[in-house]
N, C-alpha and C positions, 0 to 999 in steps of 0.2 A: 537719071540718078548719077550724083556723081562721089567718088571716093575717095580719099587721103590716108597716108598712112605716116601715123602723130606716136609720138610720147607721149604717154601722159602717166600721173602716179595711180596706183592702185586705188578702187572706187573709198576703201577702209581707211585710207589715212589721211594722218590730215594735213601730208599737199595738196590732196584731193579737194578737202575740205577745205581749204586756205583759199583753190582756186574756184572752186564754186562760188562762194560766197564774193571773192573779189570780183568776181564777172555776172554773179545772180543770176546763174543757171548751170544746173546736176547734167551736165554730156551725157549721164549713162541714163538717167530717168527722165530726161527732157524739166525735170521743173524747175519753176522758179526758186533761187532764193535768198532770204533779205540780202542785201547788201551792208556793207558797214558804214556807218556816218565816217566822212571825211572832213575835220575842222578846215573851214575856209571856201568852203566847196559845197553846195544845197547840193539835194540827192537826185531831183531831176538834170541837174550838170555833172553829176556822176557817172549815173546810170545812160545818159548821151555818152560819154567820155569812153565805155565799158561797151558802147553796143557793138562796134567791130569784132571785136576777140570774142564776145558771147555769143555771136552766133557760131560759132567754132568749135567752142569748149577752151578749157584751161590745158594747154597741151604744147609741142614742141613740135614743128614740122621736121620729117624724115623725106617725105616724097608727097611734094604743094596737091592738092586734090585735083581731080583728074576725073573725065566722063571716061566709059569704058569705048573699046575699039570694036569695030563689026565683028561679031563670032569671038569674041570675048564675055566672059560669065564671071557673076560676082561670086559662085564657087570655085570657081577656077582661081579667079583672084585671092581668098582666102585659102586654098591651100597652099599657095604660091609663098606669099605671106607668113603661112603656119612653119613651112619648109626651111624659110629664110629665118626664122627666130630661133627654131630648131637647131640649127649648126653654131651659133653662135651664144660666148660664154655670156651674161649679165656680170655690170662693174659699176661699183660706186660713181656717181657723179661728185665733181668737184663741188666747193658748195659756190655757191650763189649769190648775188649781187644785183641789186634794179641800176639799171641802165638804160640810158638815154638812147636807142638805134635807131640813126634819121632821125622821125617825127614822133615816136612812138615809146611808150616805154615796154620793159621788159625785164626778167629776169636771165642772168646769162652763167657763165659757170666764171670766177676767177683766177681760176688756171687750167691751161693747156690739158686735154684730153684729148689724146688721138684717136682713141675706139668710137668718139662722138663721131667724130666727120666721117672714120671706115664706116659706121655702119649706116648711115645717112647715105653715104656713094653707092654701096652694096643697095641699099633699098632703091637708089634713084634709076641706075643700070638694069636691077636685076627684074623689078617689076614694069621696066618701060613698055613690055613686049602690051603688055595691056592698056596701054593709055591712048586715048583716040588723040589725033593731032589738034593745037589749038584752033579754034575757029580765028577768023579774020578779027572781030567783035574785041575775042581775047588778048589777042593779039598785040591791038590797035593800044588797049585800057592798060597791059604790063608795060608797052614803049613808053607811055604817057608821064610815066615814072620816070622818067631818062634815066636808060639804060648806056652801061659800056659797052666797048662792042665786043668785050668778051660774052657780058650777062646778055645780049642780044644775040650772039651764038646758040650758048646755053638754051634762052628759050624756046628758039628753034627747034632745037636737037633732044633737046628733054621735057620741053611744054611748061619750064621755067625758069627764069632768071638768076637764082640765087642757090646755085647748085654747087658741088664738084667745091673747084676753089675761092668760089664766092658766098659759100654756106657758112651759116654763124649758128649754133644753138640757141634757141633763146625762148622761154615762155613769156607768149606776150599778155602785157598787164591793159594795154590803152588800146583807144584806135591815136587818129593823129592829136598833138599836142597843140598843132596850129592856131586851135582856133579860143583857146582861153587864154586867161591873163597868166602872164608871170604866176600871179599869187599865188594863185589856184594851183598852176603847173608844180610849182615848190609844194603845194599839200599835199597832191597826190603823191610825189616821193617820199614827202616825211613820212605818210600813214603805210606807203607799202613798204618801206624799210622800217618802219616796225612793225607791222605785220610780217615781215619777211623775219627779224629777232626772235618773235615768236616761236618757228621754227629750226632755231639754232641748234636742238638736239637732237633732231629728226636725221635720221641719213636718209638720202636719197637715192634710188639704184635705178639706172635704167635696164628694167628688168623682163621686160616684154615691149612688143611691137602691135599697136592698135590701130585694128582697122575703122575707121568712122566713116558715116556714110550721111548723102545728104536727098532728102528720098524724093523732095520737089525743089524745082529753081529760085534759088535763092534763098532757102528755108535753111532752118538749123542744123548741124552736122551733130551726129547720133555716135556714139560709143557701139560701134556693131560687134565686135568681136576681139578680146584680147590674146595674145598667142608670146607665151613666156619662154624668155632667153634661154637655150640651152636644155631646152626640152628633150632634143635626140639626146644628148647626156646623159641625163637622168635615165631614162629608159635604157642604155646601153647599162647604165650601173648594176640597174635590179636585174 
């Protein structure tokens, strides 16, 4: 079994529902569902386009998933987790933008938020005590990417590449873009950047730290457990 620990919006709203739908599958209930028609784009080239990030859920990586280490417990990891949400306030995200990163698209914030990357480092440092090391296999498949030799440090040292000062926010929309035309690659932006307008009055907060879990190899990564920013707070208030 292996674990990550993601952003994602609350199951009620509809980022939520923006990204289920763009990916055609509910992270927290496992099901399917429809997808939207994309002009320019049949729905079996979609749903190809959409299978990378759906096995994932609609979400933002904090700390890339990760098998546990010998004498490590996924309770242990969740109140580690619960701990880490705990001290920390919840703050608006900037808003949002589909972008092209590499091959892939995404959405990212349009200005600068520093509390994104602290708490991204804080999650990467503070729950590493539990991540077993990468196998060889892993290893081999993150280089194959060509890495710098800073992000080949990083994977070393943290069990991934895009860490620390090579970390970028970003909810991903695609897998790679390599392999359709032009044309296509242009619809898929027009439809998520109005689907993305859609959302134009929605705030976004990153307001909790989810743990999601993936319970056989290579299978789907599950919404295990959400643990809301600033929780020790709260409790100290009342």
């Amino acid at each position: 079994m292996s674990y990550a620990i993601y952003f994602a919006p609350p199951e009620e709203s509809p980022w939520w529902r923006f990204g289920a739908r763009w990916l055609g599958r509910d992270a927290a209930t496992g099901a399917a569902v429809e997808q939207p028609a994309v002009e320019g784009i049949d729905a079996g080239a979609f749903a190809a386009l959409t299978a990378a990030p759906r096995r994932y859920g609609f979400h933002a990586t904090l700390k890339a998933p990760f098998a546990l280490r010998e004498g490590a417990t996924a309770q242990a990891l969740a109140a580690a987790v619960e701990c880490l949400a705990a001290a920390r306030a919840p703050f608006r995200l900037p808003p949002l933008a589909v972008e092209r990163l590499r091959d892939f698209l995404a959405l990212v914030p349009v200005a600068h938020e520093s509390r994104i990357g602290d708490l991204a480092a804080d999650c990467v440092r503070a729950l590493d005590c539990f991540r077993a090391p990468p196998t060889p296999g892993e290893l081999a498949r993150r280089r194959s990417a060509g890495l710098s030799a800073r992000q080949d440090r990083y994977l070393l040292e943290w069990g991934y590449p895009y860490v620390l000062a090579d970390f970028r926010f970003h909810l991903t929309l695609t897998g790679s873009l390599a392999g359709i035309a032009p044309a296509q690659a242009t619809a898929v932006v027009a439809a998520a950047t109005r689907a993305l307008a859609g959302l134009a009055g929605e705030p976004l907060w990153l307001d909790a730290l989810c743990l999601y879990e993936e319970r056989e190899p290579g299978g789907p990564f599950r919404l295990a457990a959400r643990f809301p920013l600033g929780a020790g707070a709260l409790r100290l208030a009342r």
